[in-house]
LOMAR-933360 format. One record per residue: x, y, z of N, C-alpha, C in turn; residue number from 1; chain. Coordinates in steps of 0.02 Angstrom, whole numbers. Layout:
# LOMAR-933360
+--------+--------+--------+--------+--------+--------+--------+--------+--------+-----+------+
!     nX !     nY !     nZ !    caX !    caY !    caZ !     cX !     cY !     cZ ! pos ! unit !
+--------+--------+--------+--------+--------+--------+--------+--------+--------+-----+------+
!      X !      Y !      Z !      X !      Y !      Z !      X !      Y !      Z ! NUM !    A !
...
+--------+--------+--------+--------+--------+--------+--------+--------+--------+-----+------+
END
This chain:
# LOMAR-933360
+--------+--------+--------+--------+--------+--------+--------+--------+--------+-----+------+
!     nX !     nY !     nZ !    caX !    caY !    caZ !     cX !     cY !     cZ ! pos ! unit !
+--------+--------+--------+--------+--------+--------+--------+--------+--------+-----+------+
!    750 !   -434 !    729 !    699 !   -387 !    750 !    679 !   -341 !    693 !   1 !    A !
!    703 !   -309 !    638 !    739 !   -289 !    611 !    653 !   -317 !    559 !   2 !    A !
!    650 !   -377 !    524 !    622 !   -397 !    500 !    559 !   -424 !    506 !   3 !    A !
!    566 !   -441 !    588 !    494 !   -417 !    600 !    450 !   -376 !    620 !   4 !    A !
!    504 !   -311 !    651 !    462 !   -260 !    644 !    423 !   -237 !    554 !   5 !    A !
!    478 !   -232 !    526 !    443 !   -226 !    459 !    396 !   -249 !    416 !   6 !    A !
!    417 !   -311 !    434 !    326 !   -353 !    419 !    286 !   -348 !    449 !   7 !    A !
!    281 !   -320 !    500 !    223 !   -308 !    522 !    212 !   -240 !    501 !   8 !    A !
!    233 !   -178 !    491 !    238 !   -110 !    446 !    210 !   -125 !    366 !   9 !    A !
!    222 !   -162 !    343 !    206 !   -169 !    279 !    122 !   -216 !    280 !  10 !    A !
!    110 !   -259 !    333 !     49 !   -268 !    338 !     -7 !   -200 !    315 !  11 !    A !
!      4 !   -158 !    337 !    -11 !   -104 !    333 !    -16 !    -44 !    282 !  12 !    A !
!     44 !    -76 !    232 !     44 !    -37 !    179 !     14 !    -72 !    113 !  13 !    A !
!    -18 !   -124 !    112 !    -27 !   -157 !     81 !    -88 !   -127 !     24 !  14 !    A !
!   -119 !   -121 !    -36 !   -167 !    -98 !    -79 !   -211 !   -162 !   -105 !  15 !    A !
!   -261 !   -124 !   -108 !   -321 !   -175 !   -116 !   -332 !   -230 !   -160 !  16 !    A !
!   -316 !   -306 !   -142 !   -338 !   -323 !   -238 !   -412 !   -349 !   -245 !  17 !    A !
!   -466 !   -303 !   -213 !   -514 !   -270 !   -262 !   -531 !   -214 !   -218 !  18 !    A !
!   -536 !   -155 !   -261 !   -567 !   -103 !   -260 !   -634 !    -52 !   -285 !  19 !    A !
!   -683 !    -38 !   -236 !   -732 !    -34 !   -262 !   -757 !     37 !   -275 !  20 !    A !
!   -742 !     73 !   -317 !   -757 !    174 !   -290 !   -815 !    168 !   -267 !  21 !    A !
!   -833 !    196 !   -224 !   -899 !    199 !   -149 !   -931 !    255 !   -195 !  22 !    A !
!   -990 !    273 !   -204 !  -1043 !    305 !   -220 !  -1024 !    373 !   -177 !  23 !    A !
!  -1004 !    361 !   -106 !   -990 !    417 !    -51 !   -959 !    460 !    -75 !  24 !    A !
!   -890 !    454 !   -120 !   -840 !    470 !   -147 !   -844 !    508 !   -226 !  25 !    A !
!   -915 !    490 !   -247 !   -930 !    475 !   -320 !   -878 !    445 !   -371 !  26 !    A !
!   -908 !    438 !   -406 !   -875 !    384 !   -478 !   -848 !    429 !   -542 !  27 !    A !
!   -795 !    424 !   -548 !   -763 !    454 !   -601 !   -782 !    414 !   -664 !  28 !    A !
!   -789 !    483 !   -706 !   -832 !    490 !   -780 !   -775 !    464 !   -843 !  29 !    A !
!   -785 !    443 !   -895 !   -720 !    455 !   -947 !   -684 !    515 !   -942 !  30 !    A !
!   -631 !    514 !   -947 !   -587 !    581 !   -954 !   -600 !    611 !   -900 !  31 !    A !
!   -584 !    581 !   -830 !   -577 !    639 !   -763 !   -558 !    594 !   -717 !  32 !    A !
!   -528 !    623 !   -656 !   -481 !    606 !   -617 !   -534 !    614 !   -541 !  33 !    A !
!   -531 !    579 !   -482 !   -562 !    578 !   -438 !   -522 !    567 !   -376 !  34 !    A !
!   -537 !    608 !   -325 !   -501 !    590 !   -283 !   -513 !    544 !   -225 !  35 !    A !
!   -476 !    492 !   -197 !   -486 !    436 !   -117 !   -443 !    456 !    -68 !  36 !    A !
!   -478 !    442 !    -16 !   -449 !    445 !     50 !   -500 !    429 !     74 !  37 !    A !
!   -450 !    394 !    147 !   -487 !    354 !    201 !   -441 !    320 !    240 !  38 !    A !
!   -469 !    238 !    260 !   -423 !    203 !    316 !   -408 !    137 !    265 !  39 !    A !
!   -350 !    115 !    295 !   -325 !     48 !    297 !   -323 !     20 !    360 !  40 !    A !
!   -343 !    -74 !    337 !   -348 !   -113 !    394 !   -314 !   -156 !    376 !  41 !    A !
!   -233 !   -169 !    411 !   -200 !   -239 !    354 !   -168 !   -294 !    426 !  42 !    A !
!   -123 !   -351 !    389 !    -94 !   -398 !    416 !    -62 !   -444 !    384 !  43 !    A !
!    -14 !   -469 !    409 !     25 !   -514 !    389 !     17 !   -567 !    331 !  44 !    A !
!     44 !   -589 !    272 !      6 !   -648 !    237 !     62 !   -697 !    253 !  45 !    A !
!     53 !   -775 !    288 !    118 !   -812 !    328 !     94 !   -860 !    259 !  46 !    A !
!     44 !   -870 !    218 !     44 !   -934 !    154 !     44 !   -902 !    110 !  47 !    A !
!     93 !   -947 !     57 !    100 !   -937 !    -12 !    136 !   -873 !    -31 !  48 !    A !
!    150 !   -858 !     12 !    213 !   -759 !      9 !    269 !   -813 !    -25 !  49 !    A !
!    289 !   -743 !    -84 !    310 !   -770 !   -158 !    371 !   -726 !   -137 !  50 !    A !
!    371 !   -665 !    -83 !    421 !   -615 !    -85 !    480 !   -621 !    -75 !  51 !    A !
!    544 !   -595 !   -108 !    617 !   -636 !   -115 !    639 !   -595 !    -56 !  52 !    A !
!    619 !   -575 !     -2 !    619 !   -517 !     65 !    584 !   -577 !    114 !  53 !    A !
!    535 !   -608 !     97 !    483 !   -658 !    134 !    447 !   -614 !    162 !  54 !    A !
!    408 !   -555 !    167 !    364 !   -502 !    158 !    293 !   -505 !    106 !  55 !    A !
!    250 !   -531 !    128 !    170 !   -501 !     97 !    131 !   -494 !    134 !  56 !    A !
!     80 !   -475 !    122 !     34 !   -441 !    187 !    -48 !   -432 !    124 !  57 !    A !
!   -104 !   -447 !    180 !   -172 !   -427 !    127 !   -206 !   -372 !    171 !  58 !    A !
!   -256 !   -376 !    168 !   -290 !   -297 !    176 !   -347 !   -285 !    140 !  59 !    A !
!   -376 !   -222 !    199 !   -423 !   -177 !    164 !   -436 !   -117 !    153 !  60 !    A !
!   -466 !    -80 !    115 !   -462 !    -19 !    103 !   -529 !     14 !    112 !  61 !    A !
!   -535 !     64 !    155 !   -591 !     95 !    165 !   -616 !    139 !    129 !  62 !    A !
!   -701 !    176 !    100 !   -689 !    231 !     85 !   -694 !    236 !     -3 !  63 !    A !
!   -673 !    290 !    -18 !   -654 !    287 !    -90 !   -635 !    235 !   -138 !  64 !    A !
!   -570 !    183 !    -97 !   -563 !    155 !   -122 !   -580 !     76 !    -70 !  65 !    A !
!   -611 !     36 !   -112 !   -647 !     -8 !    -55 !   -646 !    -75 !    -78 !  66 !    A !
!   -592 !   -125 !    -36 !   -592 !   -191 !    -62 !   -544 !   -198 !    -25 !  67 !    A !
!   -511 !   -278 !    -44 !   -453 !   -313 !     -7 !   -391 !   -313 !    -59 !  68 !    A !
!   -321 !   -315 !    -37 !   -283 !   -305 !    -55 !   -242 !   -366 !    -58 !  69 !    A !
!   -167 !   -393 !    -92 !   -105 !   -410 !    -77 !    -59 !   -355 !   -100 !  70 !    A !
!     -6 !   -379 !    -42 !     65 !   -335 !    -61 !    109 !   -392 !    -54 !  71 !    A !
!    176 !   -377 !   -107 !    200 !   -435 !   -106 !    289 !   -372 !   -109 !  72 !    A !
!    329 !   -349 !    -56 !    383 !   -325 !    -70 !    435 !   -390 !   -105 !  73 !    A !
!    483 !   -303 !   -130 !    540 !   -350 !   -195 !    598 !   -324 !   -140 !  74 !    A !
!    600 !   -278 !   -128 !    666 !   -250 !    -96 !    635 !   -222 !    -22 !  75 !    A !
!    705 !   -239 !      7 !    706 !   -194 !    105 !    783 !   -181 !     92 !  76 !    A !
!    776 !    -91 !    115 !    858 !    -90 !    115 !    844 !    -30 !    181 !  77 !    A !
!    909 !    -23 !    227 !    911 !     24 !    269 !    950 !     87 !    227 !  78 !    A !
!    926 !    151 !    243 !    928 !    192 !    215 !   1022 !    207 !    208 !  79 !    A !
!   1043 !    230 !    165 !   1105 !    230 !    149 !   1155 !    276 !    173 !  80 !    A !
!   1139 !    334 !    199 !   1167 !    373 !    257 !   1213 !    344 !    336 !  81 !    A !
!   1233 !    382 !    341 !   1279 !    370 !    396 !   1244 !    385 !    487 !  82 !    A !
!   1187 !    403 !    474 !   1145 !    420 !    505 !   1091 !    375 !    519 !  83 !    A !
!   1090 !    316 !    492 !   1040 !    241 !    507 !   1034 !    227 !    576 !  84 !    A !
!   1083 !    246 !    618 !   1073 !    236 !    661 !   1019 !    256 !    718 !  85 !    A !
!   1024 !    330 !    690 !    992 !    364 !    708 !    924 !    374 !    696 !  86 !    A !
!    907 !    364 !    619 !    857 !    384 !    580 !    818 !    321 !    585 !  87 !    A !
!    822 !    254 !    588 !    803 !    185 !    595 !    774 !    197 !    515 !  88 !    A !
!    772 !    239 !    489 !    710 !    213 !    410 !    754 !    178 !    382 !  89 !    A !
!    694 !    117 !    361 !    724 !     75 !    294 !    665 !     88 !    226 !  90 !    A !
!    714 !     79 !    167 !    669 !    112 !    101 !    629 !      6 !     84 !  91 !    A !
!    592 !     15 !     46 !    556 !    -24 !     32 !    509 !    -30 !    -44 !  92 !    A !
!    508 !    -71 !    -79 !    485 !   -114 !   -130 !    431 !   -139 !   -140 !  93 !    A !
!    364 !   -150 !   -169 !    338 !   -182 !   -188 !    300 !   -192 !   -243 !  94 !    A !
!    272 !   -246 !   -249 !    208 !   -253 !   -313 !    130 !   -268 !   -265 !  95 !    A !
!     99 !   -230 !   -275 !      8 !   -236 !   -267 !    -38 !   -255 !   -314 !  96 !    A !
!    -72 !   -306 !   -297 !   -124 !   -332 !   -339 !   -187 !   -290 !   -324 !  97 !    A !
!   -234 !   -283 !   -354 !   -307 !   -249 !   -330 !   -337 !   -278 !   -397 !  98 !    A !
!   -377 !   -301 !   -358 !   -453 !   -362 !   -389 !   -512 !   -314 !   -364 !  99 !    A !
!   -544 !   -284 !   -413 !   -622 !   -280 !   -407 !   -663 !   -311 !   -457 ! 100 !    A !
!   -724 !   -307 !   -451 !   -789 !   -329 !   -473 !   -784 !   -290 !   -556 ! 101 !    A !
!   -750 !   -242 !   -564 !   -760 !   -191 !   -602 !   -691 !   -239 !   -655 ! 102 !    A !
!   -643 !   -250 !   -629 !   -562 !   -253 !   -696 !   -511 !   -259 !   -605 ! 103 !    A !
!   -454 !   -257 !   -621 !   -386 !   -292 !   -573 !   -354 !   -230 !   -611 ! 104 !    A !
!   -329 !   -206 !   -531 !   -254 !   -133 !   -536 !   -167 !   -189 !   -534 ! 105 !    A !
!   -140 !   -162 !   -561 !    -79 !   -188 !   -526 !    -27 !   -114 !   -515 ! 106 !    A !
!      5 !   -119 !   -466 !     24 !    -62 !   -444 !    101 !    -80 !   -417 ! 107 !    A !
!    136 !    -34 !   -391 !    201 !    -11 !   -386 !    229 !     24 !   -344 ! 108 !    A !
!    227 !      7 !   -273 !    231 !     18 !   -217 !    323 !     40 !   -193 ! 109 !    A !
!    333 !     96 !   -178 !    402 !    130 !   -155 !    390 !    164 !    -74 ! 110 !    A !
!    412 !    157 !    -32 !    415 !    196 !     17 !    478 !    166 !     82 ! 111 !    A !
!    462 !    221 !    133 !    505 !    214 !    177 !    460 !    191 !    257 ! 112 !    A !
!    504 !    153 !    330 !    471 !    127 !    353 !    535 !    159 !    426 ! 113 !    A !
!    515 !    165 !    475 !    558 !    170 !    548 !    557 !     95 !    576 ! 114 !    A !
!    587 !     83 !    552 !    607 !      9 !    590 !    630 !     22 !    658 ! 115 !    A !
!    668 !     48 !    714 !    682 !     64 !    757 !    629 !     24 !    820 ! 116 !    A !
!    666 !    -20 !    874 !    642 !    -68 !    898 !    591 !    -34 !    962 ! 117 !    A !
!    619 !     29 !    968 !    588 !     91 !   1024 !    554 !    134 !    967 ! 118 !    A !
!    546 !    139 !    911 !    509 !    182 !    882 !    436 !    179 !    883 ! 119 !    A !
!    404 !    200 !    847 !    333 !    211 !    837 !    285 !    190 !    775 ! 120 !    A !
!    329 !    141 !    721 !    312 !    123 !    693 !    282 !    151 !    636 ! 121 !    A !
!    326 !    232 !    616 !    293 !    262 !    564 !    314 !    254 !    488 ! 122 !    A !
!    267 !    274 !    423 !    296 !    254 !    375 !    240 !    299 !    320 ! 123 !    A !
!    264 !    295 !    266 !    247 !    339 !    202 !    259 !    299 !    139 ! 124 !    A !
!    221 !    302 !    105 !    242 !    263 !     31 !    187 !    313 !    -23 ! 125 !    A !
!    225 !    289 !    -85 !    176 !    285 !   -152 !    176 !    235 !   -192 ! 126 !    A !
!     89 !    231 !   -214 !     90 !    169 !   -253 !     90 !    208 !   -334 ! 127 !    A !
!    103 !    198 !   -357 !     94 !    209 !   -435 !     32 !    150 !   -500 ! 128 !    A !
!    -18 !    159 !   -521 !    -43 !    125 !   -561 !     -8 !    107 !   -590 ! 129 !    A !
!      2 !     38 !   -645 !     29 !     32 !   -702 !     10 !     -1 !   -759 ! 130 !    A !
!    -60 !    -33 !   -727 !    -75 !    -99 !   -771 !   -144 !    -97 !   -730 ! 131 !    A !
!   -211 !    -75 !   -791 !   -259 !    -94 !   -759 !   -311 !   -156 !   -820 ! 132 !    A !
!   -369 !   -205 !   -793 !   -410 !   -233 !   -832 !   -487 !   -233 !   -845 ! 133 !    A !
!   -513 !   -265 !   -881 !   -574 !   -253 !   -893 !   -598 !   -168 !   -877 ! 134 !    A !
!   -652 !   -153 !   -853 !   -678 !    -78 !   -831 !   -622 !    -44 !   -824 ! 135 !    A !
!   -564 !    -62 !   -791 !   -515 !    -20 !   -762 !   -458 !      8 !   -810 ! 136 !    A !
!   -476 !    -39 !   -854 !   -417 !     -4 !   -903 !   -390 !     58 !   -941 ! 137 !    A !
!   -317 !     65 !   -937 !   -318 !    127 !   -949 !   -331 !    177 !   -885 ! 138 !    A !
!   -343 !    148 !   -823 !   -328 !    192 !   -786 !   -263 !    218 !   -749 ! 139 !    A !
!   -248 !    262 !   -724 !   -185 !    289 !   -685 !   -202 !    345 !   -640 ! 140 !    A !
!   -144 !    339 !   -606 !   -147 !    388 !   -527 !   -114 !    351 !   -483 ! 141 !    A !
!    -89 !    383 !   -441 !    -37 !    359 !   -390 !    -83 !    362 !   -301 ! 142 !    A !
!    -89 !    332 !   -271 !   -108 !    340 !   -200 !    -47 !    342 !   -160 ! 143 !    A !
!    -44 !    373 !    -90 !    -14 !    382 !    -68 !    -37 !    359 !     38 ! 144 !    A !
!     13 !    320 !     44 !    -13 !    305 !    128 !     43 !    336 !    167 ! 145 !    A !
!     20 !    330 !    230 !     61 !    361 !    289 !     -9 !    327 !    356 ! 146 !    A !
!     45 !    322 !    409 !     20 !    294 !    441 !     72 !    284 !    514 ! 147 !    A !
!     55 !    225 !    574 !     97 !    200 !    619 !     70 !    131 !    614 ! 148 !    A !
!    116 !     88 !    598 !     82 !      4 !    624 !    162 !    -11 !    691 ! 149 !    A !
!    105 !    -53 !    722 !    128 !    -61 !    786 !     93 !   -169 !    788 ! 150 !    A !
!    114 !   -193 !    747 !     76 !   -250 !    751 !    -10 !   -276 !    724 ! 151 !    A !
!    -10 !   -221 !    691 !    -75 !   -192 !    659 !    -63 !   -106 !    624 ! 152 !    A !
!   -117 !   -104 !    612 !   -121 !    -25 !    581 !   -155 !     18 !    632 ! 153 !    A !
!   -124 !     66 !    664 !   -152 !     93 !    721 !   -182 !    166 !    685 ! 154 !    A !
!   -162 !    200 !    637 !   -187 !    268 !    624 !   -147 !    267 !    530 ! 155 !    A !
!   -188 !    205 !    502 !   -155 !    212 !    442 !   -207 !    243 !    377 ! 156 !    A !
!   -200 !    279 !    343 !   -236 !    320 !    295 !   -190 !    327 !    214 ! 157 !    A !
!   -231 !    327 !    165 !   -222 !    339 !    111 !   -260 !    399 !     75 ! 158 !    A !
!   -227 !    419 !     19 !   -244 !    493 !      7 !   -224 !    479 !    -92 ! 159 !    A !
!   -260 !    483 !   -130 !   -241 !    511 !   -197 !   -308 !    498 !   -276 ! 160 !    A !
!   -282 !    512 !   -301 !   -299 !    508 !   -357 !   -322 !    453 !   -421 ! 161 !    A !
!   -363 !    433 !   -449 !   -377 !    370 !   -483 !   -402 !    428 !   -558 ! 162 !    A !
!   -377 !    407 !   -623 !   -389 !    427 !   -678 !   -424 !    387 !   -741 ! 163 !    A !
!   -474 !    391 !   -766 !   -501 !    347 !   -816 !   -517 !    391 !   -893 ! 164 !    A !
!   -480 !    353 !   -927 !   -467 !    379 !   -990 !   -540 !    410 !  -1031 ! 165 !    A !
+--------+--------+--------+--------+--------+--------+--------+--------+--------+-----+------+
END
């Protein structure tokens, strides 16, 4: 249960692989930082998941940042306290691809998830930039989600920052 609640949680956390900055949002200049927020819409990926967890998930990103995603987690661990029982969070791993029209992000996904079989399906992460191409290069900034997936993404949102040299 355990594992599939979480895959279906991480459907959800998944980042775009392409992203498009929306005009709505405006477009960051050389040398300035811009901020996104908005919604995520994700789900399960059941072909070709590479993840040593068996966890990937694709997606979309609304808003600021705007395109389809993969997530591909490295690690699922339940939190290390004596209190797991209680707390149901498990910490979590991944790598994100993001493909736009513009250059490809690759990113660096850490967060935590309530696995709990009566819970509510809540969760928080950060992605970290690390590797961007073409147009994108040289960029950095970390986004940040929070949300509830319940077999989908019921109230999931992202919030942060994109930097271009």
């Amino acid at each position: 249960m355990f594992k599939r609640n979480f895959l279906a949680f991480a459907a959800a956390l998944v980042i775009p692989a392409m992203i498009t900055l929306t005009s709505g949002s405006g477009t960051a200049t050389a040398g300035e930082c811009q901020s996104v927020t908005d919604h995520i819409s994700s789900q399960l990926l059941t072909e070709g998941c590479t993840s040593p967890v068996g966890l990937c998930t694709i997606g979309r990103f609304r808003g600021g940042l705007r395109g389809e995603f993969v997530f591909t987690a490295t690690s699922l661990n339940p939190t290390a306290n004596p209190d797991f029982a209680q707390t149901s969070v498990a910490f979590y791993t991944g790598d994100l691809f993001l493909q736009t029209r513009d250059g490809s992000l690759n990113l660096k996904d850490a967060g935590a998830f309530n696995i709990a079989l009566d819970g509510n399906g809540d969760f928080g992460s950060v992605q970290t930039i690390i590797e961007g191409t073409g147009d994108l290069v040289n960029t950095a900034g970390r986004i940040r989600t929070e949300g509830i997936f319940i077999g989908g993404c019921v109230d999931c949102r992202y919030r942060g920052e994109l930097c271009t040299p």
